[in-house]
C-alpha positions as CSV (number, residue, x, y, z in Angstrom):
1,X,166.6,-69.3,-88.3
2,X,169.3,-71.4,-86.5
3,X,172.3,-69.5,-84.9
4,X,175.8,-70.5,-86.7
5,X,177.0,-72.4,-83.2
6,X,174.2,-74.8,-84.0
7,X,174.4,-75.3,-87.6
8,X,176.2,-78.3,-89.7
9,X,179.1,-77.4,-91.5
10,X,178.5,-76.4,-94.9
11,X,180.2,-78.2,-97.9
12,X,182.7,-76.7,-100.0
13,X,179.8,-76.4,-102.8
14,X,178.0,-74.5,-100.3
15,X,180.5,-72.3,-99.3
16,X,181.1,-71.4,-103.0
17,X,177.8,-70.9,-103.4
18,X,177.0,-68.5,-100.8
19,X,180.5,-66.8,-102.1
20,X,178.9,-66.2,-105.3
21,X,175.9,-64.8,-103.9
22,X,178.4,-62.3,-102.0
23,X,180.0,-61.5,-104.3
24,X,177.5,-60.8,-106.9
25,X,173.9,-61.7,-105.9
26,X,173.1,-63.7,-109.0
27,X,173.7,-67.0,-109.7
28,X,171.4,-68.1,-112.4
29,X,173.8,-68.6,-114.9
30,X,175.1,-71.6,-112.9
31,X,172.4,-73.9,-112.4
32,X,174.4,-76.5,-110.9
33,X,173.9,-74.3,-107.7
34,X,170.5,-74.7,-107.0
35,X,170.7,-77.7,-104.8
36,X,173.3,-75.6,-102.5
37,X,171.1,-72.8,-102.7
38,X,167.8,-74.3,-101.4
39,X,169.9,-75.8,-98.5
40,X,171.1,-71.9,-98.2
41,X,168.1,-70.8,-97.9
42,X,166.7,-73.5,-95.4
43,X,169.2,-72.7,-93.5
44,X,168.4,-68.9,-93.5
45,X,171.8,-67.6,-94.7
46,X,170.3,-66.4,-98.2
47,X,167.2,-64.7,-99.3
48,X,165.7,-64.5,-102.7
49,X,164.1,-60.6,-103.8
50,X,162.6,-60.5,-106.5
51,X,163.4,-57.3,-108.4
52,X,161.0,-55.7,-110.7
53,X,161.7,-53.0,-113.9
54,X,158.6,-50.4,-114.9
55,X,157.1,-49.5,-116.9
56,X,158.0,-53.5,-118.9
57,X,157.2,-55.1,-115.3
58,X,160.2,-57.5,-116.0
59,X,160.7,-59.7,-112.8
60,X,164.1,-61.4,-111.9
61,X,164.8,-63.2,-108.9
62,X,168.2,-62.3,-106.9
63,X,169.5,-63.8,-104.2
64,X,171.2,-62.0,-101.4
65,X,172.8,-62.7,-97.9
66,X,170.7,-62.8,-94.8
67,X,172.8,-61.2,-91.6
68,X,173.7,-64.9,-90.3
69,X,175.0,-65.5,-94.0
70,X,177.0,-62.4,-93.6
71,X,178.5,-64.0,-90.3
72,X,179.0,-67.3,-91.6
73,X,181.2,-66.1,-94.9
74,X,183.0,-63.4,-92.9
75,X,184.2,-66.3,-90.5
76,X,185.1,-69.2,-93.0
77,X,187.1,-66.4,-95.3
78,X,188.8,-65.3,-91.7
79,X,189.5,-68.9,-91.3
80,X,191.2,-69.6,-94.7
């Protein structure tokens, strides 16, 4: 995982991205994120979980924010 003093700047897609995953942890419905999202996740400021339901065992993936992706938001919304 890189520290954020070390790390390229993100793109505005990005940034929205990883907003959306703040703000609501799913973002399936807008597919046009997924390139922004596997650079997220390379990056290490988003992790997928994969949630289960019993006794149906339906699986759906969610997405959430690692610490670092914490830190990275909190500082580009402080900077806005």
């Amino acid at each position: 995982m890189q520290s954020q003093d070390h790390m390229q700047p993100l793109s505005r897609s990005e940034l929205n991205c990883l907003r959306a995953i703040s703000q609501c942890g799913d973002i399936t419905p807008q597919a046009y994120f997924e390139p922004d999202l596997l650079r997220l996740i390379e990056l290490g400021l988003v992790e997928k979980v994969s949630l289960m339901w019993l006794p149906l065992e339906m699986k759906r993936d969610h997405y959430q924010l690692t610490p670092l992706g914490h830190q990275v938001i909190s500082n580009c919304d402080g900077n806005e």
